[in-house]
ROVO-690517 format. One record per residue (C-alpha): chain; residue number from 1; x, y, z. Coordinates in Angstrom, 1 decimal. Example, Ala and Ser with C-alpha at 12.3 -4.5 7.8 and 13.67 -1.06 7.14 Angstrom:
BEGIN
A  1  12.3  -4.5  7.8
A  2  13.7  -1.1  7.1
//
This chain:
BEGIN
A  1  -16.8  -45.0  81.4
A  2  -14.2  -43.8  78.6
A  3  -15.3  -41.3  76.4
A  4  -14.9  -42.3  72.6
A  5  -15.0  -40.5  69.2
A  6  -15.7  -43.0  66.3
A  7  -15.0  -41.4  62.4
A  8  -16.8  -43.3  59.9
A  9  -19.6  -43.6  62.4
A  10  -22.2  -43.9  59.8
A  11  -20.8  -46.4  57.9
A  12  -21.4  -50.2  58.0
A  13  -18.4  -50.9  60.4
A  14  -18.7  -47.8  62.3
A  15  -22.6  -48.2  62.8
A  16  -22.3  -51.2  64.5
A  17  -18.9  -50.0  66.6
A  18  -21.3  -47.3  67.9
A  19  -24.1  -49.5  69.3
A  20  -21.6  -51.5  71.1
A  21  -19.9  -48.7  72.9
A  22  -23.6  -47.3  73.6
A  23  -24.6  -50.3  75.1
A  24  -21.7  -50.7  77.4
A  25  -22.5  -47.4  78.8
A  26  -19.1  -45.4  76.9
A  27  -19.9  -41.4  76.3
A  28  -20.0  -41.0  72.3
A  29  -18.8  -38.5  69.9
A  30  -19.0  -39.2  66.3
A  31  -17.5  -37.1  63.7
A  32  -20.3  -37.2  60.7
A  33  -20.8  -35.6  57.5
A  34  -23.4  -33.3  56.8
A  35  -25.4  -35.7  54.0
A  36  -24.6  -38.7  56.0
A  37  -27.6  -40.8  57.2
A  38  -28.2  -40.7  60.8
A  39  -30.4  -43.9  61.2
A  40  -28.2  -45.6  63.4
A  41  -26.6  -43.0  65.2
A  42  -29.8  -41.1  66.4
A  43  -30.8  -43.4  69.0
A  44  -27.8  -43.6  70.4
A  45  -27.8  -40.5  71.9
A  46  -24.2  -39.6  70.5
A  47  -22.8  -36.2  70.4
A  48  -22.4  -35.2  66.6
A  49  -19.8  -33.2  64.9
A  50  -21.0  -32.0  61.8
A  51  -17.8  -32.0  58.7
A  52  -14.9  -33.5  56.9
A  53  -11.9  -35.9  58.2
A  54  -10.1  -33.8  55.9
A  55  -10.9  -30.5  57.6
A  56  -8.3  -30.3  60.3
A  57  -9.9  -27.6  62.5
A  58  -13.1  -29.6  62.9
A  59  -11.0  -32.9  63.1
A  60  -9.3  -31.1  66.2
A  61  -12.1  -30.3  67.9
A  62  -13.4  -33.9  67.4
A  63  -11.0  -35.1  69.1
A  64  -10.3  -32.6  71.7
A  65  -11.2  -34.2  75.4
A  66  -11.7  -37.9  74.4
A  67  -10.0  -41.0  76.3
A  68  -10.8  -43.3  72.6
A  69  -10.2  -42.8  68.6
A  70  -11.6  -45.1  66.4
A  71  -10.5  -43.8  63.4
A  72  -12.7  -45.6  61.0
A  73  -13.4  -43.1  58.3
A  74  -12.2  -44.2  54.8
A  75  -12.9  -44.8  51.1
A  76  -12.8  -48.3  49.1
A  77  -13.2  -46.8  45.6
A  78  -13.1  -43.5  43.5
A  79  -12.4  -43.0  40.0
A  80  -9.4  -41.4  40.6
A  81  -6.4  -42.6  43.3
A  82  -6.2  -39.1  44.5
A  83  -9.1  -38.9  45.9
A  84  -9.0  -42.1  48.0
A  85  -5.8  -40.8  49.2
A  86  -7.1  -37.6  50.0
A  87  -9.5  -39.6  52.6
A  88  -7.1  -42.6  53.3
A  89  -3.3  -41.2  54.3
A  90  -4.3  -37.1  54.6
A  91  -7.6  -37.6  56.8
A  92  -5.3  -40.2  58.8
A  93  -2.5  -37.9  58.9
A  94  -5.5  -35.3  60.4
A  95  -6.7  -37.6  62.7
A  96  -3.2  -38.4  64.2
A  97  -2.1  -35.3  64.3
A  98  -4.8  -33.5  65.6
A  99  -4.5  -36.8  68.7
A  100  -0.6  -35.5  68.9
A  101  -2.2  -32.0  69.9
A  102  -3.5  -32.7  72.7
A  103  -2.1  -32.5  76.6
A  104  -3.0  -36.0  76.9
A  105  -3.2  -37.5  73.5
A  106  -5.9  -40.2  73.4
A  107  -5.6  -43.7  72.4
A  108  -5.9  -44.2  68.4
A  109  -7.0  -47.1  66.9
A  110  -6.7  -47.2  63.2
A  111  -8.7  -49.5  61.3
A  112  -6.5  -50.4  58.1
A  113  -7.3  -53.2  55.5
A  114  -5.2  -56.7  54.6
A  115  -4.9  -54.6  51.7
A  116  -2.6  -52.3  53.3
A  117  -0.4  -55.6  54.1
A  118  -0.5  -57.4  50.7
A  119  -1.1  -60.6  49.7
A  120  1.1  -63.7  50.1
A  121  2.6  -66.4  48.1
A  122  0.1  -69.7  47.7
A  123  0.3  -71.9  50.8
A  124  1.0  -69.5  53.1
A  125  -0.4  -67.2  55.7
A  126  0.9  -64.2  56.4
A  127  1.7  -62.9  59.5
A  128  1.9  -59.7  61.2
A  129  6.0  -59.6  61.3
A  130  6.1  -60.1  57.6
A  131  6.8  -56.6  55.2
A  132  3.8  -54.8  53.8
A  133  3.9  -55.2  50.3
A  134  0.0  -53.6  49.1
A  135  -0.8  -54.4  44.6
A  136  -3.8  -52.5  44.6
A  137  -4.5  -48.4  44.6
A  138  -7.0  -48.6  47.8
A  139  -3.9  -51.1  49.5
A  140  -1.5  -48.7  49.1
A  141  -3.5  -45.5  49.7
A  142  -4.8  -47.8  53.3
A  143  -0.7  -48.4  53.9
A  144  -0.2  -44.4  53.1
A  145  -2.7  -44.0  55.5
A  146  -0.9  -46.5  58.5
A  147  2.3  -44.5  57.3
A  148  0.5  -41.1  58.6
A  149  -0.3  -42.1  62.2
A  150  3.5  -44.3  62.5
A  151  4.6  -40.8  62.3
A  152  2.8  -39.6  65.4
A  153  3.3  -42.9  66.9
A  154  6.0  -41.5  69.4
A  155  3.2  -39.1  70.7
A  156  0.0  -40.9  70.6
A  157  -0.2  -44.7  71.4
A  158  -1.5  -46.3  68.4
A  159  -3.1  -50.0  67.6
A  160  -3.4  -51.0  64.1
A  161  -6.1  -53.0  63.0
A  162  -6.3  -54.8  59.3
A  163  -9.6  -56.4  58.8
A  164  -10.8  -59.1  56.0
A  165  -13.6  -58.9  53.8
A  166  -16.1  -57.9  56.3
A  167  -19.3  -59.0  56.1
A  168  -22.6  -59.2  58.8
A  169  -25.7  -57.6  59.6
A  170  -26.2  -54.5  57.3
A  171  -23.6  -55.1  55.1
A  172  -24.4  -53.8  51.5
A  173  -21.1  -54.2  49.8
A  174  -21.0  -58.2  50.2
A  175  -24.3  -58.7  49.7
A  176  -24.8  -59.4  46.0
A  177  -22.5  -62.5  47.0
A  178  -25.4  -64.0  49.2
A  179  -28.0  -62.6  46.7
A  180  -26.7  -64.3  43.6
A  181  -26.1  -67.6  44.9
A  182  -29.3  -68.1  47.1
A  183  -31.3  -67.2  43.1
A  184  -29.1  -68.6  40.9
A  185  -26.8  -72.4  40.8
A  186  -24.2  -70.5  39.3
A  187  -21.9  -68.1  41.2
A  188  -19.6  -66.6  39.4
A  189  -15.1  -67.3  40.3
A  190  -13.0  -64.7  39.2
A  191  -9.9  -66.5  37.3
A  192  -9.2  -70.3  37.6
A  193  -7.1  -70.4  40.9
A  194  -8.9  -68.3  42.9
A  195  -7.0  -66.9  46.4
A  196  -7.8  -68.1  49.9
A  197  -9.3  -65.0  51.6
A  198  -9.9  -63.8  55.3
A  199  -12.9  -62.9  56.5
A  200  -14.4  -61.8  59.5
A  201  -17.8  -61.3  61.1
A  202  -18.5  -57.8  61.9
A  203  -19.5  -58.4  66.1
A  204  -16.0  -60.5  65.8
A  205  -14.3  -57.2  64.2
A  206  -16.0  -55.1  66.6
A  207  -14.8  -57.2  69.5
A  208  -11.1  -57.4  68.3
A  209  -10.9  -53.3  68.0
A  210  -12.5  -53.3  71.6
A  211  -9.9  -55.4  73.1
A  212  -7.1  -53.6  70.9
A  213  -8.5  -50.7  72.9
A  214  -7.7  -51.7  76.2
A  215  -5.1  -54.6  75.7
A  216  -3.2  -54.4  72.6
A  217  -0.2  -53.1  72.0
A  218  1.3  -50.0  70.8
A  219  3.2  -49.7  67.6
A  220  6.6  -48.4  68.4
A  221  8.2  -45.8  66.0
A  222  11.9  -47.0  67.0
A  223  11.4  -50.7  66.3
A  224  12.5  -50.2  62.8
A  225  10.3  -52.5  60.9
A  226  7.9  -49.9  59.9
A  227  4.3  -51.3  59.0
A  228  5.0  -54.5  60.6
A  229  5.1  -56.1  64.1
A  230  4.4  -54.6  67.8
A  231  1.1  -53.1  67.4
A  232  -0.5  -54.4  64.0
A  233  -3.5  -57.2  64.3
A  234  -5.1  -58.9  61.6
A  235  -9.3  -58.6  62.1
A  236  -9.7  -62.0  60.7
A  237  -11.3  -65.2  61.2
A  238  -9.2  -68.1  60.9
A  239  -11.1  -70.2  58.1
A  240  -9.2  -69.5  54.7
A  241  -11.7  -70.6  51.4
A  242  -11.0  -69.5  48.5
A  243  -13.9  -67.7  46.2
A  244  -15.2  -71.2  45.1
A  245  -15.0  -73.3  48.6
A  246  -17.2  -69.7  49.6
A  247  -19.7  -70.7  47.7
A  248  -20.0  -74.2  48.1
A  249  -20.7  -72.9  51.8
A  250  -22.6  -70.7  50.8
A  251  -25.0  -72.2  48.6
A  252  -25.6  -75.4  51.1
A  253  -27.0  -72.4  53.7
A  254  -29.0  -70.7  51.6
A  255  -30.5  -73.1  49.1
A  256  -33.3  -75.9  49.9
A  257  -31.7  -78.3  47.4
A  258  -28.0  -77.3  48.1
A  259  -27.0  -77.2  44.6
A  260  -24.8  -74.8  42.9
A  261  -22.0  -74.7  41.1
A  262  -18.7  -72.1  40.6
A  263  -18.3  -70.4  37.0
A  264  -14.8  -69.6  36.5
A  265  -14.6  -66.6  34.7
A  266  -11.2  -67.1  33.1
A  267  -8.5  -64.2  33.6
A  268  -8.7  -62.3  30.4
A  269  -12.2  -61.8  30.4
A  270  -12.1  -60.9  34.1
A  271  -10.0  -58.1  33.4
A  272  -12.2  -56.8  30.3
A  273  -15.3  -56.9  32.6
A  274  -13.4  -54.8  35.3
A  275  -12.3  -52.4  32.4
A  276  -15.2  -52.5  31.2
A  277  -17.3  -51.6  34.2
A  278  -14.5  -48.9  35.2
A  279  -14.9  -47.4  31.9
A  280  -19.0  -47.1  32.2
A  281  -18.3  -46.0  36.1
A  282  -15.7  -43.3  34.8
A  283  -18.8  -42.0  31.9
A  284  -21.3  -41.7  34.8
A  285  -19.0  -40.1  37.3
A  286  -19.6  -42.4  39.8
A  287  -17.3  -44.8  41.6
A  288  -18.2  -48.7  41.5
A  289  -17.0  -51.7  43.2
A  290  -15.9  -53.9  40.7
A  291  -13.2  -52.4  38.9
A  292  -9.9  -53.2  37.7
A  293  -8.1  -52.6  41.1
A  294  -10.4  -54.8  42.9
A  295  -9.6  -57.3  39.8
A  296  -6.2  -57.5  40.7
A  297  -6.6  -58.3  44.5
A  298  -9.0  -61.0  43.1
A  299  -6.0  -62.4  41.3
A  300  -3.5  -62.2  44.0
A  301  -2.1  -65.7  45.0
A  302  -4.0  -65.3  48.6
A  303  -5.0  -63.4  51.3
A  304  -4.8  -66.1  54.1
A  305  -3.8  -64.0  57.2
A  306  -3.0  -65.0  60.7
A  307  -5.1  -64.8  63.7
A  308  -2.0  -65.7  65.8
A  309  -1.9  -62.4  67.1
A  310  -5.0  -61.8  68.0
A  311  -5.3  -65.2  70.1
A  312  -2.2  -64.5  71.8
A  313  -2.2  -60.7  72.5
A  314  -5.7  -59.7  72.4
A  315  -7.0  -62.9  74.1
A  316  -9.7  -63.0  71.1
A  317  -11.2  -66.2  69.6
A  318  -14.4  -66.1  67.9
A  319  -17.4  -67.2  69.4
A  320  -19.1  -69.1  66.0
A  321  -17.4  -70.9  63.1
A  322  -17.6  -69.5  59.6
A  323  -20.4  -71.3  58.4
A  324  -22.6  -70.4  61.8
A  325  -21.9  -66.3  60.7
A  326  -22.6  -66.8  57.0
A  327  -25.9  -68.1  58.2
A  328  -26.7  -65.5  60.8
A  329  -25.8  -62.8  58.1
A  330  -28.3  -64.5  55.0
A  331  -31.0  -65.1  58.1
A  332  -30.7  -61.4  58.7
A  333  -30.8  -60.4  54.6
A  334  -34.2  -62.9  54.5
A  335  -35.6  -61.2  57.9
A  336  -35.2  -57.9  56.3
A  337  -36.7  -58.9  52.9
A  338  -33.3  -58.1  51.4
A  339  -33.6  -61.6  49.9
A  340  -36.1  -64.2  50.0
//
């Protein structure tokens, strides 16, 4: 069995990474902070090292003697871009390099975002082979972050994954989504040509980073098309609806009578309520996830991405539809008296 270090092993993604490796047997190391909840990690009997991805001597000796990085450690929102680069490209660069130190550097798998690729123009999907062009503060502070272990790339044999929206099981960021539209007709559409988004199941994202581990390929440093190409997968599902197809789904699964209809919020007053809701996070001192950055991924053209590569190099196609994992995800809100 390999021996793995997950970062980010508290977190939604990295939670449910950790009970998979667990239950195939796999020695774990997880690199935690010291007010992170250990809920999911105690049971697993995983060796825990207590500090900050951006600490580089406990980074090191995180990853010192481990076969397996999953570098999953990363931040969606803060009220100032500094800060989520701080986690995003610097703890990345930490991660890497601290990888580069060792006699036999391990394998790293960085979990990016679609983010970090950009959207695309209306119509299309984009593929892996296409240039990274990121709108948004957390996209480009994900594709500083991909810049950071390129670098090392020559050193350290690297896999890039870019998930979707990810959504499953214990997911509290997607959540309102299921929420608002199993107690209310109306769900609310950001602008009135909303994108076609990727999503992805969590146990399918977890499966896809798995089989990156052990048969994906390596992103090469000399290929010269940085950010693109050998060694970068999409973590997606390949069912494209946009916001308002989502909750026609949506609402058929989750409501008796099936009935529910979008609200499109037109584009102005999207952006006043993302200002808006900035402003009040930026009083409190807290970050939120509804603000203008996440605004202006809602009104990219779309975020259709391909599962080409995935199917082809990672020998991954998904075991349920869509529809089937939207349902096992509200089933698992109403078992847990998240929603009724």
């Amino acid at each position: 069995m390999a021996r793995y270090l997950i970062t980010g092993a508290t977190g939604f993604i990295g939670g449910h990474v950790a009970e998979r490796l667990a239950g195939d047997g796999h020695q774990l190391r997880c690199l935690v902070r010291e007010t992170s909840s250990l809920e999911i990690l105690g049971p697993l009997g995983a060796e825990l090292v207590h500090g900050s991805i951006n600490d580089r001597d406990v980074v090191k000796s995180a990853v010192e003697g481990m076969d397996v990085v999953i570098h999953l450690a990363g931040m969606t929102s803060a009220l100032r871009y500094q800060q989520m680069l701080s986690v995003n490209r610097d703890g990345s660069w930490n991660v890497a390099r601290a990888c580069a130190s060792q006699a036999r550097p391990p394998v790293l798998v960085l979990v990016s975002s679609i983010a970090a690729a950009g959207p695309v123009t209306r119509g299309e999907v984009r593929s892996e082979l296409d240039r990274p062009s990121p709108i948004s503060n957390y996209g480009i502070s994900k594709r500083a972050g991909e810049i950071a272990v390129e670098y090392f790339a020559d050193r350290v044999p690297t896999t890039i994954v870019r998930p979707g929206i990810v959504f499953g099981p214990r997911n509290r960021d997607f959540f309102p989504v299921f929420q608002s539209i199993a107690n209310s007709r109306v769900h609310p559409v950001m602008g009135l040509a909303p994108p076609r988004i990727s999503l992805i199941h969590v146990e399918d994202l977890v499966e896809i980073l798995l089989r990156a581990v052990t048969r994906g390929r390596r992103v090469d440093p000399l290929a010269g098309a940085p950010g693109r190409g050998e060694g970068y997968y999409f973590g997606v599902c390949d069912e494209y609806p946009d916001y308002a197809r989502l909750g026609k789904i949506l609402k058929h699964l989750l409501r008796k009578d099936g009935r529910g209809i979008p609200f499109f919020l037109p584009s102005p007053l999207s952006w006043l309520v993302g200002g808006l809701t900035q402003l009040v996070a930026a009083l409190r001192g807290t970050s939120i996830t509804v603000n203008l950055d996440k605004v202006r991924e809602a009104h990219a053209p779309s975020w259709a991405c391909s599962t080409g590569a995935v199917q082809a190099e990672l020998d991954f196609h998904p075991a349920h539809d869509l529809a089937c994992r939207l349902k096992q995800t509200g089933d698992w809100y109403r078992q847990q008296g998240w929603m009724k």
